[in-house]
C-alpha positions as CSV (number, residue, x, y, z in Angstrom):
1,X,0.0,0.0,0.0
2,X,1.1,3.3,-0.8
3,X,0.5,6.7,1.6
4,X,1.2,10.2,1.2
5,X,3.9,11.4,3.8
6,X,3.8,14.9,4.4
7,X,6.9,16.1,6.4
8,X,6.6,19.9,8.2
9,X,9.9,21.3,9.3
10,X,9.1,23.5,12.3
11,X,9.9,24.1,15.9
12,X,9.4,22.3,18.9
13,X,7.6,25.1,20.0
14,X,4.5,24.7,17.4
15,X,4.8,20.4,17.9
16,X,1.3,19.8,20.0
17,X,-0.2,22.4,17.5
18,X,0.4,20.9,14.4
19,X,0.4,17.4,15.5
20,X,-3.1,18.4,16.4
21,X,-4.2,19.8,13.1
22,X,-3.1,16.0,11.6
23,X,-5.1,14.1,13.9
24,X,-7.7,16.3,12.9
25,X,-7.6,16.0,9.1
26,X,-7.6,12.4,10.0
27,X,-3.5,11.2,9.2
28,X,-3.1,7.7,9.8
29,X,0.3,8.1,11.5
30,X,2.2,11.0,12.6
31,X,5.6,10.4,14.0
32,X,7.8,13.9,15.8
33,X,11.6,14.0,15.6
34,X,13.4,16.4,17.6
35,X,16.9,17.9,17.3
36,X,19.7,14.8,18.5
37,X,22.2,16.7,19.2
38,X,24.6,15.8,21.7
39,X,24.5,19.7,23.0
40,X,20.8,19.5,24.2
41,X,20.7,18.9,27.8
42,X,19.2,15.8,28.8
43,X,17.7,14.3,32.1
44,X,19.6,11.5,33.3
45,X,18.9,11.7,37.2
46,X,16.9,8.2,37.0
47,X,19.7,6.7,34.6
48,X,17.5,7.4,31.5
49,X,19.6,6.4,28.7
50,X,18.4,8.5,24.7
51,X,18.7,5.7,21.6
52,X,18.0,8.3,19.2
53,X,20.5,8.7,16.3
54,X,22.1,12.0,15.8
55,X,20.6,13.9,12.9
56,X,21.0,17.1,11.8
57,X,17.7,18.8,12.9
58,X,19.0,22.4,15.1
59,X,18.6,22.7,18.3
60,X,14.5,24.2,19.2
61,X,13.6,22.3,15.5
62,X,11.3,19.4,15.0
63,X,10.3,17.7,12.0
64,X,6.8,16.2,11.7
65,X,5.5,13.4,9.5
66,X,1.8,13.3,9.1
67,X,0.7,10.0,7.1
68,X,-2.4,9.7,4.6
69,X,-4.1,7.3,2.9
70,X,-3.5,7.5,-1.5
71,X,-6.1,8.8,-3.3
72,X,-6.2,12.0,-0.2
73,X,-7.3,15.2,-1.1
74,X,-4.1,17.0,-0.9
75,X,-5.0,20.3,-2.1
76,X,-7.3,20.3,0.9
77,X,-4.8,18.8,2.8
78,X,-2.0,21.5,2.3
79,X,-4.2,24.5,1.9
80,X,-5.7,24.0,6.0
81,X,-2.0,22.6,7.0
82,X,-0.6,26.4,5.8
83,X,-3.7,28.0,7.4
84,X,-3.8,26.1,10.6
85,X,0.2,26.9,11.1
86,X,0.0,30.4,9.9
87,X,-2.9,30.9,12.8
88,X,0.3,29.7,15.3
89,X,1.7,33.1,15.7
90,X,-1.8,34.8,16.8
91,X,-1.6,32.2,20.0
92,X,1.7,33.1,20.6
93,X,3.4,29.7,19.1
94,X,6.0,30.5,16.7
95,X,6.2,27.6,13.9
96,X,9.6,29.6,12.7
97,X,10.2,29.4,8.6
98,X,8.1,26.5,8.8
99,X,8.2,24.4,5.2
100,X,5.5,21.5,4.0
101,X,7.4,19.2,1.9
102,X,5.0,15.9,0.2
103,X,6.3,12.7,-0.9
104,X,4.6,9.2,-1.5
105,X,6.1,6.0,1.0
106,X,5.2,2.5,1.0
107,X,3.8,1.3,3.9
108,X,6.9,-0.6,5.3
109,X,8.6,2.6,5.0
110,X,7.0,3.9,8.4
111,X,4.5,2.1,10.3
112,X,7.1,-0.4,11.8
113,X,10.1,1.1,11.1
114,X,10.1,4.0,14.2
115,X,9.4,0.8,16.7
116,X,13.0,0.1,16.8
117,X,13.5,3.5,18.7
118,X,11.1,3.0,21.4
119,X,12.8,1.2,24.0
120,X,12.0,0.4,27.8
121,X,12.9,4.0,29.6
122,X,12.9,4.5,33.1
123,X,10.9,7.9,33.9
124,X,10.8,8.4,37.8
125,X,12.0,6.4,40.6
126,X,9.3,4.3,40.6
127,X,7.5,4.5,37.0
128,X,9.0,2.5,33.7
129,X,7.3,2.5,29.9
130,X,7.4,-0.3,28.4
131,X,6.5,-1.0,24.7
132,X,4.8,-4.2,24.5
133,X,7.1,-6.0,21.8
134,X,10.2,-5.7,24.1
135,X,11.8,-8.1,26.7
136,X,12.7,-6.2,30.0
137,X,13.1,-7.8,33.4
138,X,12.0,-4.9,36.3
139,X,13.9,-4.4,39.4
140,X,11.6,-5.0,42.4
141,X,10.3,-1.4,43.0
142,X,10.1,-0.3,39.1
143,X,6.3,-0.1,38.4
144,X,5.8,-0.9,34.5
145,X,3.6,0.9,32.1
146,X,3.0,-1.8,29.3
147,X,2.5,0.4,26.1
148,X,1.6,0.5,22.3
149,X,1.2,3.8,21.5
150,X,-0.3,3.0,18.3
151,X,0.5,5.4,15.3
152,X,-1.1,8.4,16.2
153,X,0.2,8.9,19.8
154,X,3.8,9.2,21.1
155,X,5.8,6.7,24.2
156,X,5.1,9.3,26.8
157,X,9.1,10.6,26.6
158,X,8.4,14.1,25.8
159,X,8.9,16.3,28.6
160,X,5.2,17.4,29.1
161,X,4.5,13.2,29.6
162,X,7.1,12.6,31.8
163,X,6.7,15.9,33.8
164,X,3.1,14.6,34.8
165,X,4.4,10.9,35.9
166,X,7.0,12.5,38.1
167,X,4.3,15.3,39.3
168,X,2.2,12.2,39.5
169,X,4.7,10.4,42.1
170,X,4.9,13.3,44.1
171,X,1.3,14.3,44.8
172,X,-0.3,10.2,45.2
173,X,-0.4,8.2,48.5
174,X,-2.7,5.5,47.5
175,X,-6.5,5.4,47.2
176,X,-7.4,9.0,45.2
177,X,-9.9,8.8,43.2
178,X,-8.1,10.9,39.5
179,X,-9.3,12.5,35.6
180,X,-7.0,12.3,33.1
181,X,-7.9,14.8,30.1
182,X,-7.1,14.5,27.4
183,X,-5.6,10.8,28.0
184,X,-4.3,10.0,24.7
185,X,-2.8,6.7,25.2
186,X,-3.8,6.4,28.2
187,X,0.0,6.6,29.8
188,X,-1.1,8.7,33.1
189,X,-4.6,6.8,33.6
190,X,-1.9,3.8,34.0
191,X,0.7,5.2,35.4
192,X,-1.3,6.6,38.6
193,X,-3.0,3.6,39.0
194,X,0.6,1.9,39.4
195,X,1.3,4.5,41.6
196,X,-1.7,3.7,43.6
197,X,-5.0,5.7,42.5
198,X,-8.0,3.3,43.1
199,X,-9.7,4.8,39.8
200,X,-9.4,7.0,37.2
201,X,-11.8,8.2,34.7
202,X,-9.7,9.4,31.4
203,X,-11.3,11.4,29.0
204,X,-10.4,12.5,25.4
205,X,-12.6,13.9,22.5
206,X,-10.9,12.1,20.0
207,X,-12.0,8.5,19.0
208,X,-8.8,7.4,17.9
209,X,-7.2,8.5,21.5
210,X,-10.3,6.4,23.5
211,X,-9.8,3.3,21.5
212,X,-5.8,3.6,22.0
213,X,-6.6,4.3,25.5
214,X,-8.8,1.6,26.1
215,X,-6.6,-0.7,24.1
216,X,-3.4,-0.1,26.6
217,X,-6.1,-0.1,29.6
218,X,-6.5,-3.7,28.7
219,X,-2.7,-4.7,27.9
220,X,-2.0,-3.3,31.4
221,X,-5.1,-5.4,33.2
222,X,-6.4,-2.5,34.5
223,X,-10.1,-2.4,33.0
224,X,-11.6,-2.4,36.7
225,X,-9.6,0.5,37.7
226,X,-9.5,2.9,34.5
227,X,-12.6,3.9,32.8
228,X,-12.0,5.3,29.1
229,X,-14.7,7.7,27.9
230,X,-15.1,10.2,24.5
231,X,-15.9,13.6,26.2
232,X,-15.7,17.2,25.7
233,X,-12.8,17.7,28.2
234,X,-14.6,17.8,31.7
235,X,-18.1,18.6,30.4
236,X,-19.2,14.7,31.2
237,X,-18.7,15.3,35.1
238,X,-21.1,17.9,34.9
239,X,-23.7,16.1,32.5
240,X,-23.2,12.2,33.4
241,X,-22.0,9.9,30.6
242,X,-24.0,11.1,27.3
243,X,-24.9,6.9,26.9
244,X,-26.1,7.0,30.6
245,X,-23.1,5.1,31.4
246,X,-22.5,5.9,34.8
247,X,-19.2,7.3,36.1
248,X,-16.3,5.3,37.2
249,X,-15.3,7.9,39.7
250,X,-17.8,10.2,42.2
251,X,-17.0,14.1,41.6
252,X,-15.3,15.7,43.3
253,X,-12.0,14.2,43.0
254,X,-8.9,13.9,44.5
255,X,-6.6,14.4,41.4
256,X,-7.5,15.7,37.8
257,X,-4.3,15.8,35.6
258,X,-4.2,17.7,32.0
259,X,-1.1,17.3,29.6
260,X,-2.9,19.2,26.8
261,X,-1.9,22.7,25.8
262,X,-1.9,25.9,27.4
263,X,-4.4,27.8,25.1
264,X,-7.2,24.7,26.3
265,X,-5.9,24.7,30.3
266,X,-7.5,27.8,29.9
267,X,-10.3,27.5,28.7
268,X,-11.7,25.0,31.9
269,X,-9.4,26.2,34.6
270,X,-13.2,27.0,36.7
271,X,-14.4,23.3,35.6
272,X,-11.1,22.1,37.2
273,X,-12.3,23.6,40.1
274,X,-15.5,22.4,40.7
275,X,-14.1,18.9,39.9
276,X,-11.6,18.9,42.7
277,X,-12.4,18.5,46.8
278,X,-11.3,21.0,48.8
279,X,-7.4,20.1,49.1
280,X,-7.2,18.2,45.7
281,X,-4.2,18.7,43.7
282,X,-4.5,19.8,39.6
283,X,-1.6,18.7,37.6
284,X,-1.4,20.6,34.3
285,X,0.9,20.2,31.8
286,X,2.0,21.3,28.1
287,X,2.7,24.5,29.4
288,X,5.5,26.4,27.1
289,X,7.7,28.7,28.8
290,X,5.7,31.7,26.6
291,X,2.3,30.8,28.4
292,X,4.0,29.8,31.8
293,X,2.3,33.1,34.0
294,X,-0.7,33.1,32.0
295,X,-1.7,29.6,33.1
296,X,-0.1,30.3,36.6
297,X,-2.0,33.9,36.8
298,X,-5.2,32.3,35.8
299,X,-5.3,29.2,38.1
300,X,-4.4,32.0,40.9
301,X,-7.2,33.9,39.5
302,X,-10.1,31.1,40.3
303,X,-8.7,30.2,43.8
304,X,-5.5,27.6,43.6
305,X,-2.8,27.4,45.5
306,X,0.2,27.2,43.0
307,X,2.6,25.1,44.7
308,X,5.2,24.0,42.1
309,X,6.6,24.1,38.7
310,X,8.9,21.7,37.3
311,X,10.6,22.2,34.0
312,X,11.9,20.0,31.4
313,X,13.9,21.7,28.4
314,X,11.2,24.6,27.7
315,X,8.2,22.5,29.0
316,X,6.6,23.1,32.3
317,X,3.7,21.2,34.9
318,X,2.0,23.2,37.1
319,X,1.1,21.5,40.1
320,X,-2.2,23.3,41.9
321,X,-4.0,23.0,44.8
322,X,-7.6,23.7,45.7
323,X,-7.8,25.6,49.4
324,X,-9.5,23.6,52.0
């Protein structure tokens, strides 16, 4: 089979953005590579060891691979891509002197092929991702995420993923109830029920994301603990499940956790609120360093309690807590 591969040459900072704007004119695959070079300071605190080959991409650079079917619309296709990433620099997000390049790949050529850079990774001193087709022996206290990220969602290495698993550690003692939007794969559903949530409801809008979700839910044996559900962010808590399914954890909650972007954390910082008991702890992430004090002004504005920010490379999670 034969697929259009369309390859954007951007910056890190416009990644989420654009990946988005793929998922939504329905790519098959989209893969992100970021600069290798040696210069770009890495965390190796836990041990975490980087497989990726050097390449030439400079440093703050990505490039993005977007995947479509043949027989695609590609005038379509191009014409809302150059829109959509034109629209960046209104928001804030600087896509740099972005170009669209358009080639056609066999099939071989990429849905396999990126599987030989995923590799078991150690992410916080007690959490480990795990892709499902490799062999890896845990040391007693590791707690593994088993994971197949599918083509359309990433291994839960970026900084924004891994800055919510180590937030994650930090904030659970066992028992809280937790929402995940936005759950894409499903990695923090999992990963704070290892840590020791009793359940988590994990939310997404887009089908793709619930059926990857619900997909890892099962390869981890956690269908008892982690309800997957298609929502409109938080809306469902306030509504019930739209199939009068009934909810799989009772609002308020302890934890809700959000590794979308800034320009959404925005947008339901009040919902947020209302979700959380009095002394629950928000967890939002995808922050870039240019909206860092907007998110941190407005959560300040409804009534948290900012009580830290940790950074990875130009990524920040905020860590909030309702008074009570």
């Amino acid at each position: 089979m034969k697929w259009h591969e369309w390859t954007i040459s951007t910056t890190e900072e416009a990644i989420e953005m654009i990946t988005n704007v793929l998922h939504e004119l329905d790519a098959d695959g989209v893969s992100v590579e970021e600069s290798g070079s040696l210069n770009r300071p890495r965390d190796t605190s836990l041990g975490q060891w980087y497989d990726t080959p050097l390449n030439d991409i400079p440093e703050g650079h990505a490039v993005i691979k977007g995947y479509f079917l043949e027989g695609s619309d590609l005038g379509r296709i191009r014409g809302i891509l150059t829109a959509r990433i034109d629209e960046l620099r209104g928001f804030d997000i600087d896509p740099g002197d972005y170009r669209i390049d358009e080639a056609v790949v066999d099939e071989e050529d990429w849905a396999n092929a990126w599987k030989q850079y995923f590799k078991p990774i150690r992410v916080s001193e007690r959490l480990t991702i795990k892709p499902t087709w490799e062999e890896y022996k845990p040391a007693p206290e590791e707690r593994i995420i088993e994971l197949d990220p599918g083509m359309a969602f990433g291994t839960g290495t970026h900084p924004t993923t891994a800055l919510c698993l180590r937030t994650l550690e930090s904030v659970i003692r066992g028992g809280e109830e937790v929402i995940d939007v936005g759950t894409g794969s499903g990695i923090l559903a999992i990963g704070a029920v290892r840590l020791g949530a009793s359940r988590v409801l994990a939310l997404d809008l887009d089908p793709v994301a619930v059926s990857s979700a619900a997909e890892n839910t099962r390869l981890n044996g956690l269908e008892e603990q982690i309800q997957v559900h298609m929502s409109d962010l938080l809306g469902v808590i306030r509504s019930g499940a739209e199939d009068g399914e009934a909810l799989h954890v009772t609002v308020p909650v302890d934890v809700v956790v959000a590794n979308i972007l800034a320009e959404i954390i925005l947008l339901f910082i009040g919902d947020v609120y209302e979700a959380l008991k009095p002394g629950g702890i928000y967890i939002a992430s995808g922050i870039y360093e240019n909206k860092e004090d907007a998110v941190a002004d407005a959560l300040s504005a409804a009534g948290f309690i900012i009580e830290s920010r940790n950074r990875e490379d130009k990524w920040i999670a905020i860590t909030a807590r309702k008074p009570g």
